[in-house]
N, C-alpha and C positions, 0 to 999 in steps of 0.2 A: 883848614877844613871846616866842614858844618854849615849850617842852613847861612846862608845872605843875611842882609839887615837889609831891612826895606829901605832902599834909598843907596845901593850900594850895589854895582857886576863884581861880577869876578874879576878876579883880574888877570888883566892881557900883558902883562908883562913878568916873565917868568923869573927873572932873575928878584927883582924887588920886591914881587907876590900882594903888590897892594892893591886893595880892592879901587874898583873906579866908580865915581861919582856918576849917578842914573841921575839926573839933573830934572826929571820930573817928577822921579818918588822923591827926590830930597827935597823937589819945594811942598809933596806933600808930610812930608816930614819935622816941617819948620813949620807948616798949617799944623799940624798934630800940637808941635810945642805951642805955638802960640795959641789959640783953641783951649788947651787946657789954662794956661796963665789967666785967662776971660773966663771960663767957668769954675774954677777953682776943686772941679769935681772931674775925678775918673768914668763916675756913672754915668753926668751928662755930660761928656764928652763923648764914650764909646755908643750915645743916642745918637748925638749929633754928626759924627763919623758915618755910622750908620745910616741916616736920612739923605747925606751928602752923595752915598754909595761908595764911601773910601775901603777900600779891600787890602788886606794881606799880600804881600811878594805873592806873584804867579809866576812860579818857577817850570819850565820842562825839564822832566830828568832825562839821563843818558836813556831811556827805553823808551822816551817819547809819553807817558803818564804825566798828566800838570797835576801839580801840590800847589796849593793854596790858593787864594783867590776868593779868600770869604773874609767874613766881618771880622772886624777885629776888636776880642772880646777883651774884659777889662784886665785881664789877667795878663795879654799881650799887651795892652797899652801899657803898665805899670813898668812891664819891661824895659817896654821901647822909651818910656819916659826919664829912665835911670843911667840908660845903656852906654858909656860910655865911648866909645867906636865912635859915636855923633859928636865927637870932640876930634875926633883923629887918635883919639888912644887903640890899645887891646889892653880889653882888660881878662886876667887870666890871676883863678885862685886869689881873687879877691883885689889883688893888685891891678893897678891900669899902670902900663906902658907905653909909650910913643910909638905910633904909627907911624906907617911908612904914607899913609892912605889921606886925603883932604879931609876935613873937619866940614860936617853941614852944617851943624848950629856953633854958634859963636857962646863962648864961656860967660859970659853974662847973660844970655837966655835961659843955658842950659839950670847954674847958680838961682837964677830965680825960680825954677822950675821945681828943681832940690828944694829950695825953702818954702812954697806954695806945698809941695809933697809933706814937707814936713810939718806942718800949720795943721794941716788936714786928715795926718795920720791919724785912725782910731785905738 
């Protein structure tokens, strides 16, 4: 359950329940990682996202109401840059487990990513 990760449907198969790979939010998703790696900053990133026009998951609910579809502020990106799921984990209470679901970025992006986050931690 719970909201999507941009880059990731629901999933259509009910027995394995893994989500499926949106193959255009996940290449903006790897824009996302890579993007930061080159600015070294949350702030101008979530500018440059911004300029680009890059938006949050535009989800329709069951009653037809779309959630999301707006900028995506740095609070979101700090998320999405941590998130584990983009490995093919779940992570749950602090733990990541293996997923059932494809990995979008590859472990030595994500690793650098971590380390650039943590250079830059105030």
């Amino acid at each position: 359950g719970g909201t999507l990760p941009l880059g990731y449907d629901a999933p259509t198969d009910l027995v394995t329940r893994a989500l499926v790979v949106n193959e255009a939010e996940a290449e903006t998703v790897r824009h996302i990682f890579r993007s930061y790696l080159e600015l070294g900053s949350v702030h101008q990133l979530e500018a440059r996202l911004d300029r680009e026009g890059i938006r949050s998951k535009l989800v329709l609910t069951r009653n037809g109401t779309q959630r999301g579809g707006v900028r995506l502020s740095r609070g979101a990106l700090y998320h999405l840059l941590k998130n584990r799921t983009y490995l093919g984990e779940i992570p749950h209470q602090g733990r990541a487990y293996p997923g059932n679901h494809a990995p979008i970025i590859d472990a030595e992006l994500f690793e650098q990513v971590q380390a650039s986050r943590a250079t830059h931690r105030v």
